[in-house]
C-alpha positions in Angstrom: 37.7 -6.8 27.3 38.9 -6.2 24.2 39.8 -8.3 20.9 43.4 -7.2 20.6 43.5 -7.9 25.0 42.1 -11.3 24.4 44.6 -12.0 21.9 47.9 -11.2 24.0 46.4 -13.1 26.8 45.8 -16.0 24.5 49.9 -15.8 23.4 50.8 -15.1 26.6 49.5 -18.4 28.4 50.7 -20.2 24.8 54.2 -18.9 25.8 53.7 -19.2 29.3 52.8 -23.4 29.0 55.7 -23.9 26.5 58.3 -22.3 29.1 56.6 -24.4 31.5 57.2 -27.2 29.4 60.7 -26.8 28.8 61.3 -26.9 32.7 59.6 -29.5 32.7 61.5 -31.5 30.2 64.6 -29.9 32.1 63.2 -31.0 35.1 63.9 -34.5 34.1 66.6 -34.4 32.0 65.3 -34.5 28.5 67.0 -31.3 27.4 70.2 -29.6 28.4 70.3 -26.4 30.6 71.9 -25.0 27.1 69.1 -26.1 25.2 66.7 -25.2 27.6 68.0 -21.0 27.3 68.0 -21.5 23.6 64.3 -22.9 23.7 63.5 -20.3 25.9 64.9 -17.1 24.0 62.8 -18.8 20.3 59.6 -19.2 22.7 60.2 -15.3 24.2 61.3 -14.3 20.6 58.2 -15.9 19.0 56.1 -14.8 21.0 57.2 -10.9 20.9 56.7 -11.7 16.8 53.3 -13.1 17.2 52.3 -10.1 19.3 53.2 -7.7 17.3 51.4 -9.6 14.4 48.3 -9.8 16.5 48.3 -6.5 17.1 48.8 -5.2 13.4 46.2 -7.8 12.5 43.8 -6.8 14.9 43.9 -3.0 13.7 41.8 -3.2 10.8 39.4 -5.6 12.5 38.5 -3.4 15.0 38.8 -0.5 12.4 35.2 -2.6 10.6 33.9 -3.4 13.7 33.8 0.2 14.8 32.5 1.1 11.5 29.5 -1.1 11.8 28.9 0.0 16.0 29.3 3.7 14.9 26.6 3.1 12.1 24.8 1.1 14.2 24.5 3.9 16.9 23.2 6.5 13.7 20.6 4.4 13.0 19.4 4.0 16.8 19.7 7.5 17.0 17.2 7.7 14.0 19.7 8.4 11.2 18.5 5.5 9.1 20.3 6.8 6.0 23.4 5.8 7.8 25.1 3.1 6.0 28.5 1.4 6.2 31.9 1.5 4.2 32.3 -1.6 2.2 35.9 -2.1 2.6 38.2 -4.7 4.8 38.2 -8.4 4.8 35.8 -10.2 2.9 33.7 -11.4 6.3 33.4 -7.7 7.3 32.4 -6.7 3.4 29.8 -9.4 3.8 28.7 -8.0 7.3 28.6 -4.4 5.8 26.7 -5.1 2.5 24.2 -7.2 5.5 24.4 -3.9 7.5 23.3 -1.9 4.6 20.5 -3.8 3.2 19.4 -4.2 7.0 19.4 -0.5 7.4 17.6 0.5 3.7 15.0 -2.3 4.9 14.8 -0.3 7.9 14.2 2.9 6.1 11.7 1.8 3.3 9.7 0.0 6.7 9.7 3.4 8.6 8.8 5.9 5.3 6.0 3.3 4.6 4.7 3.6 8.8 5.1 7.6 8.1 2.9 6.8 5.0 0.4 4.4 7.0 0.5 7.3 9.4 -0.4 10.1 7.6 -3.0 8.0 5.5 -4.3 7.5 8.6 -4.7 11.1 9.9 -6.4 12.2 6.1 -8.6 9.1 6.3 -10.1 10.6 10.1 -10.1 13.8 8.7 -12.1 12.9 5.4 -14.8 10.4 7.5 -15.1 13.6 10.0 -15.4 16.0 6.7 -17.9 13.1 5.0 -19.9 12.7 8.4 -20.4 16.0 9.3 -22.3 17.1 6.4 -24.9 15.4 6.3 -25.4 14.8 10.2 -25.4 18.3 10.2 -27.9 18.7 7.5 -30.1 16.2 9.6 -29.7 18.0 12.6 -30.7 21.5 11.8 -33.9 19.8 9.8 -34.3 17.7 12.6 -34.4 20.6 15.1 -37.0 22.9 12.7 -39.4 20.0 13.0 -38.9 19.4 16.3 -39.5 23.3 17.1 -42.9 23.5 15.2 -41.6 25.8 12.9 -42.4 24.5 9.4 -46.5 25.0 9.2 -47.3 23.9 5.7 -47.4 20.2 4.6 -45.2 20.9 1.7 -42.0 21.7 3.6 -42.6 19.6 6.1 -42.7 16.4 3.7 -39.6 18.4 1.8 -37.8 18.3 5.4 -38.5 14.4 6.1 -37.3 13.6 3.0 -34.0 15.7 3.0 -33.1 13.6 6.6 -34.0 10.5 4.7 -31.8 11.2 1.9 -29.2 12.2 3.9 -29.5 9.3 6.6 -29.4 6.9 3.1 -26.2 9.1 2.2 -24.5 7.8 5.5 -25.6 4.3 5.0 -24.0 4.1 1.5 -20.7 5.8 3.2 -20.4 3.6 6.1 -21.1 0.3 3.8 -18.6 1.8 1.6 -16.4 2.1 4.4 -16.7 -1.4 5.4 -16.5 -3.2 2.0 -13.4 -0.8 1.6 -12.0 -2.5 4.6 -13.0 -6.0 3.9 -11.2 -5.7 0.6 -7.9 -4.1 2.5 -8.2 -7.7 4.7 -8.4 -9.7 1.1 -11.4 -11.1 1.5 -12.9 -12.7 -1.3 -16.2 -14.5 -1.1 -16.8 -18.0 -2.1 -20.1 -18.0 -3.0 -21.7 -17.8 -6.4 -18.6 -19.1 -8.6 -21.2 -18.7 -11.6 -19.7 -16.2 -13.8 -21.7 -12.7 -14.1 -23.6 -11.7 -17.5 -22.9 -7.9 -18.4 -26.2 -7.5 -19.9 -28.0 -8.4 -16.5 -25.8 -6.7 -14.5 -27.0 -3.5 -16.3 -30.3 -4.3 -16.6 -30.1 -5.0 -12.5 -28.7 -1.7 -12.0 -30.8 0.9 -14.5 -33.6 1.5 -12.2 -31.1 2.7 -9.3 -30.3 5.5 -11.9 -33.5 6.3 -13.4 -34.2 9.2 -10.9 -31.1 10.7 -11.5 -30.6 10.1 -15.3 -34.5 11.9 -15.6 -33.7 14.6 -12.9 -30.6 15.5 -15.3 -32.0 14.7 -18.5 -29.7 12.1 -18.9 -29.8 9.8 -22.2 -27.9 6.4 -21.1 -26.6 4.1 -24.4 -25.5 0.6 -24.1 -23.5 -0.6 -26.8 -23.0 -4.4 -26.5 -22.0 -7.3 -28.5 -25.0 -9.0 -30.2 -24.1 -12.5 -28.1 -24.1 -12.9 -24.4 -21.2 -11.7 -22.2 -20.2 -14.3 -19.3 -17.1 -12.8 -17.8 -15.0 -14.4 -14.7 -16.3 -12.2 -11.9 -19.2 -12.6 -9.4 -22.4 -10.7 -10.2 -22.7 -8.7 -7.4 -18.9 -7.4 -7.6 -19.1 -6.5 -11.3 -22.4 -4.6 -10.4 -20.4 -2.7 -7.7 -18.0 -1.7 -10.1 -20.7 -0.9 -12.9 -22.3 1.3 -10.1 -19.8 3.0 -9.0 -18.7 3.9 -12.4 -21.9 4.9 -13.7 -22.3 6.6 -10.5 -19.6 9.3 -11.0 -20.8 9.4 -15.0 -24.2 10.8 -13.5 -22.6 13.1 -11.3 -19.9 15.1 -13.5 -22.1 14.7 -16.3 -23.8 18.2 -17.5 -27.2 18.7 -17.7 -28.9 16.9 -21.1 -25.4 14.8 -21.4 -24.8 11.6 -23.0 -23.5 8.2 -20.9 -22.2 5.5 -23.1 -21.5 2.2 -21.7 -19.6 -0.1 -23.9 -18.1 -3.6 -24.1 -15.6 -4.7 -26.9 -13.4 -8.0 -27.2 -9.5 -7.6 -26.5 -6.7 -10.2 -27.4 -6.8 -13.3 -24.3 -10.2 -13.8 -24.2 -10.4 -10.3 -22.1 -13.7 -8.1 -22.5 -13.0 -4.1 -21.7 -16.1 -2.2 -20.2 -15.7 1.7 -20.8 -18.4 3.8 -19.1 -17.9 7.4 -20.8 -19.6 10.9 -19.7 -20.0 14.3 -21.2 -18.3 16.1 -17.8 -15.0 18.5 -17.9 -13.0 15.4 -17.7 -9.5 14.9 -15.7 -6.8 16.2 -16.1 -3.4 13.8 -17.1 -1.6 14.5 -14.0 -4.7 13.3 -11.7 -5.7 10.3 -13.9 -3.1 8.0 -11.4 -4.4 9.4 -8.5 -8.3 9.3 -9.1 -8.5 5.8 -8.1 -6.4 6.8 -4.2 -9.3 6.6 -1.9 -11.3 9.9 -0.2 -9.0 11.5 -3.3 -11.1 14.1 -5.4 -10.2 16.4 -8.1 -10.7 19.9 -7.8 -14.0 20.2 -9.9 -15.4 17.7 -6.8 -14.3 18.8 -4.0 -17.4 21.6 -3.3 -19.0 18.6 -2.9 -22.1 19.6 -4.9 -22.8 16.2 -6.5 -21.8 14.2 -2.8 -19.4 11.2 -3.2 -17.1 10.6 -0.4 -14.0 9.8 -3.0 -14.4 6.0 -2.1 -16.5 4.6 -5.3 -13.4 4.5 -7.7 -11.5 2.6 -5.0 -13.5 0.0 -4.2 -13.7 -0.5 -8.3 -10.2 -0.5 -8.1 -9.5 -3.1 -5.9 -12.4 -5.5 -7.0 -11.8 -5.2 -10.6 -7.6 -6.1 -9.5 -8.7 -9.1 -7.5 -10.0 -11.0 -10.4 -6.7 -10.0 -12.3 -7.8 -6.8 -14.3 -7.0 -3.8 -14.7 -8.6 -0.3 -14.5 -8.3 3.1 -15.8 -9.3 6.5 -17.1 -8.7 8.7 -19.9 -9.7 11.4 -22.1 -12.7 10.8 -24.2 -13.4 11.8 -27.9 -14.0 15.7 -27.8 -15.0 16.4 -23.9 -15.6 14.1 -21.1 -13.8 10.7 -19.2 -13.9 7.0 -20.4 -13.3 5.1 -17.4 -12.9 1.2 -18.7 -11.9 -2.0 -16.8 -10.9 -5.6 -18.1 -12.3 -8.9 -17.1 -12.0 -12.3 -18.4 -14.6 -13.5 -20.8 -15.7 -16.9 -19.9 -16.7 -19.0 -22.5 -19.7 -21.1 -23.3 -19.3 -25.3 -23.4 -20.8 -26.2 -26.4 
């Protein structure tokens, strides 16, 4: 039933019990039978009024009500721009403006499911891209051996060692992978609240490089402060960060290049760590993006020096959970600087 049906009944059985009434008081003498008629024709009269007044009042109710049903049915019908005139009494202006927010809520939560969604689909495509490779790779070396094929001893070792690269190659990805996902959750380890010490983090990490930095003639400078550099982060996440950044130095870095890694002092007691290659550096409209996991640029995507575009995110997202911030930009003459900021922790005296 409607409103405006509800209404009439309502005034209806209002004018029906005061008629009623008036018999009643007729009934036992407490009005005349003139002023009984009179009574009667005000009740009738007043009750024609008030339904006529009901149902000019009720017109522009129903008018907002059907605004917000007809936008309702747009948005179930997956027009979730659909949004509702702001006009009528001030209940149904509140009801709209509730409508609308309801309904931009609604769209920002389905563009950011698309979003999840197609994230989704690039992330199963670059894992079976990054996969492939090298379990190809491990295959087809796998399959000479196993054929007999490969007579002298130097191939043969060049062989093993090309699957155990490649089966180390998949190792780093899937650990990669997993601390990626681990840092999604926000989990943040506990242990070790000691603050890390840039010098030992580097000195830790240089022999992971050394191979590379000598198979590409690499020179490596450290320019530090003369005193010791405690900053607020635990060791074993700034040497993920310094590994990952000194990792994609090595690999865009030309042959005989230079990789500086510096530390200065900012205002707040904040350190910045710049690690800065020699390589074609990147250009201004990819800077924001570099840091979007499995995202390369185009100079990386033959995938000649391997990275799965996951290194720079995992910095990302470490480097942000102690409250930093991280970034790339053009270095002096050719090359990146990729720098991050951490809180310097103080000695007691």
């Amino acid at each position: 039933m409607k409103l405006r049906s509800y209404l009439l009944l309502a005034n209806t059985i209002s004018i029906a019990f005061i008629i009623i009434l008036l018999l009643v008081f007729f009934q036992y003498m407490l009005v005349t039978r003139e002023q009984l008629i009179w009574l009667g024709i005000a009740t009738v009269g007043a009750g024609i009024v008030s339904a006529l007044l009901f149902f000019l009042l009720v017109r522009p109710l129903e008018a907002s009500v059907r605004r917000v049903s007809e936008g309702a049915a747009r948005i179930a019908a997956g027009d979730l721009e659909a949004r509702v005139e702001n006009t009528g009494l001030t209940e149904f202006k509140l009801l709209a403006d509730q409508f609308n927010t309801m309904g931009t809520n609604l769209e920002q939560s389905f563009r950011q499911v698309k979003s999840a969604e197609a994230a989704q689909r690039e992330l199963v495509a670059n894992m079976a891209h990054d996969l492939r490779t090298p379990l190809a790779s491990m295959q087809s070396y796998a399959e000479a051996l196993e054929d007999g094929v490969i007579q002298d001893e130097a191939t043969y070792r060049r062989y093993v060692t090309t699957i155990r690269s490649e089966t180390v190659r998949l190792s780093e990805l899937i650990q990669d992978l997993f601390e990626l996902s681990t840092l999604d959750a926000g989990a943040r380890s506990r242990e070790d609240s000691q603050p890390a010490v840039v010098e030992d983090a580097l000195l830790e990490l240089h022999p992971r490089f050394s191979l590379q930095l000598e198979a590409k003639e690499l020179q490596l400078r450290v320019r530090l402060p003369d005193r010791s550099l405690r900053v607020n982060m635990l060791a074993r996440h700034l040497q993920r960060v310094l590994q990952n950044l000194i990792e994609n130095a090595v690999r865009y870095s030309p042959q005989e290049g230079i990789i500086v890694i510096a530390a200065e002092e900012l205002e707040g007691g904040l350190i910045r760590i710049s690690v800065i290659d020699e390589g074609a550096g990147i250009a201004e409209a990819e800077r924001e993006r570099i840091f979007e996991r499995f995202y390369r640029t185009d100079r990386s995507r033959s995938r000649q020096g391997g990275g799965a575009g996951i290194g720079l995110s995992i910095a990302k997202l470490l480097v942000e959970q102690y409250g930093g911030r991280i970034g790339v930009e053009q270095a002096e003459g050719q090359g990146s600087r990729f720098w991050f900021t951490v809180q310097e922790v103080k000695m007691v005296q």
